[in-house]
C-alpha positions in Angstrom: 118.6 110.5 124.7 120.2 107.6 122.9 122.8 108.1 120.4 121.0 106.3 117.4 118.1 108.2 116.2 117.6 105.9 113.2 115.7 102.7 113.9 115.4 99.9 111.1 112.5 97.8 111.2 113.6 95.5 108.8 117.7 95.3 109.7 120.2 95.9 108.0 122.2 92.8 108.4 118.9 91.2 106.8 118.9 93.5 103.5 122.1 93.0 103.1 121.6 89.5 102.0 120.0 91.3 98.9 122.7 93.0 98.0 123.9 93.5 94.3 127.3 94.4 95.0 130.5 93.0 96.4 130.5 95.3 99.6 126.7 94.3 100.4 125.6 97.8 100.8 123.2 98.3 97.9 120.2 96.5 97.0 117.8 97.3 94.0 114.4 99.0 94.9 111.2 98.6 93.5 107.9 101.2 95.5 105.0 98.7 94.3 102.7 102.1 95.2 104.3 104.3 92.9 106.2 102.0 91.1 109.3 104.1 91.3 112.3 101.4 90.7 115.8 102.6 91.9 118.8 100.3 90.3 121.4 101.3 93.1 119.9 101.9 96.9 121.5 102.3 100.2 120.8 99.2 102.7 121.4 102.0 105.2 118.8 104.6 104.1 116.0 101.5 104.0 113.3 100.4 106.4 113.8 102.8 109.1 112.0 105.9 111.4 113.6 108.0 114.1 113.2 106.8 117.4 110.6 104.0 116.4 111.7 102.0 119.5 112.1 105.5 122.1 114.5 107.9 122.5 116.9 105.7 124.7 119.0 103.1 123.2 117.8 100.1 125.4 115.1 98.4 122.5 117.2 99.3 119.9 120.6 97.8 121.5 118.5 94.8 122.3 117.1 94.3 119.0 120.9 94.7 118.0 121.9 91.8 120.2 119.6 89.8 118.5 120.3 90.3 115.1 123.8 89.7 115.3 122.8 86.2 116.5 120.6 86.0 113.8 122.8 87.0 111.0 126.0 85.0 112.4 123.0 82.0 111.8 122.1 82.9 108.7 125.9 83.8 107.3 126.8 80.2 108.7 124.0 79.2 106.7 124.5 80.6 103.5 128.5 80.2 103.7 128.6 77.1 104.3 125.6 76.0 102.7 124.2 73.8 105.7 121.2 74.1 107.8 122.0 75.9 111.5 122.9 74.1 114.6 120.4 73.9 117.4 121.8 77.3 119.1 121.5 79.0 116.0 118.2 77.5 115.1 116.7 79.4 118.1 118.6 82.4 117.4 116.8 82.0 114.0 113.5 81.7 115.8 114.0 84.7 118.2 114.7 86.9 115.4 111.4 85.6 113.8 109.4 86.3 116.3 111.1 89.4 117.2 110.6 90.7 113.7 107.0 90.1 113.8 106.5 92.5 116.1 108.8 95.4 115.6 106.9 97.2 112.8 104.4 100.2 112.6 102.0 97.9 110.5 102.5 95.3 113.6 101.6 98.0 116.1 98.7 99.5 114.0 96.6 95.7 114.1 97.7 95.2 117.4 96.1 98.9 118.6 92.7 97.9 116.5 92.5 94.4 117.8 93.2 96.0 122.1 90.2 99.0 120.6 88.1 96.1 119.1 88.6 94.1 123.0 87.8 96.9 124.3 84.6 98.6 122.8 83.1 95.1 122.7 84.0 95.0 126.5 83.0 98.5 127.7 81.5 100.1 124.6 81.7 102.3 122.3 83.3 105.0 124.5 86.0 102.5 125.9 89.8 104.7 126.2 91.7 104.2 123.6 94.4 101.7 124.3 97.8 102.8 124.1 100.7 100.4 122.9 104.2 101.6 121.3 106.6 98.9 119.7 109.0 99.3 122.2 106.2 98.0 124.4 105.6 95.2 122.0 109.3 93.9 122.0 109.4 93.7 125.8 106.3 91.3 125.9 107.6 89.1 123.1 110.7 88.6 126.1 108.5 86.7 128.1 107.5 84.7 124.9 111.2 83.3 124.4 110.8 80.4 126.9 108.3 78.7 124.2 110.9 78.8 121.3 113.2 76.1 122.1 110.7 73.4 121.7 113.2 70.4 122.6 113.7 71.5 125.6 
């Protein structure tokens, strides 16, 4: 078992961009479905589920790696209020792309597409595919190779 149960799918790092205080720990909140509004809430306590990426540690420390590139981009960015170098532009774009897939909604249109292959394939009483996130960010590693477009 890995030592961090919590997983964000939307990182920290990122919501803390939207902070409203000097410490960038609290961002206002706003539930469109219930539309509950919350003045003062926790960047910690949002956008996250236990052991989204597995029980180990090995998606989430990769996912880690990969935002602290991002947010050292987008703090250079917004610090010194210039677009990123080349490096951090594709640290910019692997975060992208990473992000794309790293959510429950992602997983859930990507399990109905592989079921909608599949039955039109082998019919109505194809298996059911099977694919977690964690499964998700290791295919977008052999993606990465495309990103840097200027070679």
């Amino acid at each position: 078992m890995g030592k961090r149960k919590e997983h964000h799918f939307v990182p920290k790092c990122y919501l803390d961009n939207f902070s409203v205080n000097s410490e960038k720990k609290l961002i206002r909140l706003y539930n469109i479905l219930t539309q509950f509004y919350f003045e003062k809430a926790s960047t910690a306590d949002q956008a996250k589920e236990k052991y989204l990426y597995g029980d180990d540690d090995v998606i989430e420390t990769k996912l880690g790696n990969i935002e602290g590139e991002a947010a050292a981009a987008i703090n250079y960015c917004l610090h010194k209020n210039e677009l990123p170098t080349k490096v951090q532009f594709l640290h910019l774009k692997k975060f992208i792309l990473y992000q794309h897939i790293r959510t429950t909604k992602r997983e859930r249109v990507i399990r109905e597409s592989f079921t909608t292959l599949m039955n039109d394939t082998f019919g109505n009483n194809a298996p059911e595919p099977s694919v977690t996130i964690g499964e998700m960010v290791e295919m977008a590693e052999s993606q990465i190779q495309f990103l840097d477009f200027t070679g």
